[in-house]
N, C-alpha and C positions, 0 to 999 in steps of 0.2 A: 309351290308356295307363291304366294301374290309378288309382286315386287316392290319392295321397298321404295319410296319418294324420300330422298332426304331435304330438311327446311333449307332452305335458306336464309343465314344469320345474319340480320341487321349489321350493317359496318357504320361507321360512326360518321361516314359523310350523309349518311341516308336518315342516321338519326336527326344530327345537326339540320341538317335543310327542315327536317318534319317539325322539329322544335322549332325554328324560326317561324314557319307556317302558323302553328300554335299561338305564338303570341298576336299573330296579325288576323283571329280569326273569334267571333265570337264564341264564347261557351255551347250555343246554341247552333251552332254550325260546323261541329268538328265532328261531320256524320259524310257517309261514301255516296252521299248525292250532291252535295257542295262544289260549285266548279274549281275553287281553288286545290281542292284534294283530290280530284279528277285529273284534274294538268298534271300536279307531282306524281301524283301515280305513275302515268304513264312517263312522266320525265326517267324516273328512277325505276322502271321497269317493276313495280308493283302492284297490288290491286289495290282498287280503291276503300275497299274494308280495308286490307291490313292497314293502309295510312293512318284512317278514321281509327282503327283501332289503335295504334300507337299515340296518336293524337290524345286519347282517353287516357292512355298513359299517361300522358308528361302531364293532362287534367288532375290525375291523381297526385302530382308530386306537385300541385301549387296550391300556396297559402292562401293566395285570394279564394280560390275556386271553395275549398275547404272551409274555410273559416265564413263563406255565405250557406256554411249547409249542403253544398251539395258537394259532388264524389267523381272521379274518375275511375277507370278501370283499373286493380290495382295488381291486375293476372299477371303484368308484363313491368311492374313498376321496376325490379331488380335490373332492368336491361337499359330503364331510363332515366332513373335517380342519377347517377354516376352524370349522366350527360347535362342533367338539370343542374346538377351538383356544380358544375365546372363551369355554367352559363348564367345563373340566377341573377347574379350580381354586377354580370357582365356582358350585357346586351345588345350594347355598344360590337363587342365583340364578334360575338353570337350571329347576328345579323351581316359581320364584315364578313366571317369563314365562310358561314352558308351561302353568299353572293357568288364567292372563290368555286366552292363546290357546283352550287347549280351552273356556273361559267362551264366548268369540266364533264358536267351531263351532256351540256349540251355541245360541248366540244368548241366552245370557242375561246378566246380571252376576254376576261374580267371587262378591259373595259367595251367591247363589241356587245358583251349582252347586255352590258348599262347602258350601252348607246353614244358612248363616249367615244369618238374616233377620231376624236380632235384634239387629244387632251397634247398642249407643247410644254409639257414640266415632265422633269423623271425623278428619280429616287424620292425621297419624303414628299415632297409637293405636289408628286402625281398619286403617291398614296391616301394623302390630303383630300386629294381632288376626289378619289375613289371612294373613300370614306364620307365624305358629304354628302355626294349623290343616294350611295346609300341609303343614310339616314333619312334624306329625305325623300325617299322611293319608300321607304318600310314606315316611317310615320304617315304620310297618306294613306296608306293601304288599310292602315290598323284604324285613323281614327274614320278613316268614310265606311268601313265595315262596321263598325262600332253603331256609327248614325244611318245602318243602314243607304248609305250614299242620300242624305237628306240635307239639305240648310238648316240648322238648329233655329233661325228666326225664322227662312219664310216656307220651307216645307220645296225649296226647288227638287228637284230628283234629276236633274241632268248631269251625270259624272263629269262631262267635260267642262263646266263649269263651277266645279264645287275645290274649296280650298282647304287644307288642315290647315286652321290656325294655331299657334300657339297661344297661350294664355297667357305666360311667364313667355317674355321673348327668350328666344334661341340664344340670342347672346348671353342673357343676363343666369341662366341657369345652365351648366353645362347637366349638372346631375339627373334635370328631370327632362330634359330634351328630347327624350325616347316614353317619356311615361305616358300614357293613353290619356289618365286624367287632366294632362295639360295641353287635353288636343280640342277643340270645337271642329266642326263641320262647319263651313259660311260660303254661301257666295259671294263674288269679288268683293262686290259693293259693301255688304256686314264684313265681308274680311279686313277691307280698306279701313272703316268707319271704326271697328273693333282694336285695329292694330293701331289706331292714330290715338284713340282713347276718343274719339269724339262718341261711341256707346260703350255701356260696361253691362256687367252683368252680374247681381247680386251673389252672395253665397246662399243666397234661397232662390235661385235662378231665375228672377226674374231680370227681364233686362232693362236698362234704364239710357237715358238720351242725355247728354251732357250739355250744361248751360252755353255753350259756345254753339251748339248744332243747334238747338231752339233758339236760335237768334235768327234762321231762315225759316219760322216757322209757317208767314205766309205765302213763301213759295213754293208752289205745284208740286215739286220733285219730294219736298218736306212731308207735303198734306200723303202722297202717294207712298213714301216709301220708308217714314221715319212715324207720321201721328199714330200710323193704326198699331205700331209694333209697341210702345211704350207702356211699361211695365206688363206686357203681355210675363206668359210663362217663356220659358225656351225649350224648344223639343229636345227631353231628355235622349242616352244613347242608353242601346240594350247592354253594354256594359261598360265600364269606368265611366261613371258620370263627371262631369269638372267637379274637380279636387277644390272645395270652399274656401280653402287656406290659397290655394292659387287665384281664385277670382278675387280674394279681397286684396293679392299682392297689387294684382292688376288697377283693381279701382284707387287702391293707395298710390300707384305710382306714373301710371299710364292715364288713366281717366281723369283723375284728379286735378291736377294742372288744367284742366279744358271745363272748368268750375270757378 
């Protein structure tokens, strides 16, 4: 008789890490050619289809994905509802464990693979510390995947130069600080210009220049880096486009004063 191979069953650190990936990865790219599902693979010692395929799974158990019409795999969903089920709402979360876990892949501590080797607080304030970097490790990743690593005004493509902004500052919204919809791509300068309110951006995306920035209107820097963008479109992202109700927070609250 041939011999039997028995599977090998998903543990729930392998889920969690995949589910995190998940959210930081477009619908369009949760396939075993994608470099992001290449590295986990091999981090957690499996092949790049099973990931891509579980990936499809947790596609299947999300309502955005769903409710745009399209579908995930739904062969494997019983093994990652459960995991969906306990994270959906808690992302924040979600994102802190799977840091924890991919730490323990790799065999280091939490804060050595965040890069952290300096952190001088301990109990809550160095959990603190851990938790921010975090968040803000996983919202870069999510919204410059999203805009394909692009400047949403001027089209740069240099990763090392490109910024997630927030729409709704960080402070002011704790709830939606992780939502994709609240994220733009910009480089420095639209991140600067964006987060001062000196430019907004409609909730029909078009972006606009604030009566305090066209007061340099004939100088150079102005003619070169603010005339030609105004009321241009802004380069949509292949998914979560900015959330309209967030852009018009921003021009009510952030823009507005610079009027």
């Amino acid at each position: 008789m041939p011999e039997l191979r028995l599977q090998r069953l998903w543990t729930k650190a392998e889920l969690v890490v995949t589910l995190a990936l998940y959210f930081q990865l477009p619908f369009g790219r949760l396939n075993h050619t994608t470099k992001e599902v290449i590295d986990l693979a091999r981090l957690i010692g499996r092949s790049a289809n099973s990931v891509a395929l579980r990936l499809s799974n947790f596609a299947a158990c999300d309502p955005y994905i769903i409710n745009s019409g399209r579908r995930g795999m739904v062969g494997g969903l019983s093994i990652c509802q459960p995991v969906w089920d306990e994270y959906a709402l808690n992302r924040e979360k979600l994102f802190f464990d799977a840091e924890y876990y991919l730490a323990s892949y790799e065999r280091k501590k939490v804060d050595e693979h965040l890069g952290l080797t300096n952190i001088k607080v301990s109990g809550k304030d160095r959990i603190a510390v851990i938790r921010q970097r975090v968040n803000q490790n996983v919202f870069r990743t999510m919204v410059l995947n999203n805009y394909d690593s692009r400047c949403a005004i001027s089209g740069l493509n240099l990763t090392s130069l490109l910024i997630a902004s927030h729409i709704i500052p960080w402070a002011d919204n704790q709830k939606e600080r992780l939502n994709p919809e609240n994220g733009i791509c910009l480089s420095p300068l639209y991140d600067k210009a964006f987060d001062t309110g000196l430019i907004g951006i409609s909730p029909e995306y078009e972006i606009l220049l604030s009566k305090e920035l066209k007061e340099y209107k004939n100088e150079e820097f102005y003619k070169i880096c603010f005339a030609t963008i105004e009321h241009s479109p802004m380069l949509l992202p292949e998914e979560h486009k900015p959330n309209p109700v967030f852009l018009q927070y921003h021009l009510d609250h952030i823009f507005a004063p610079h009027n």
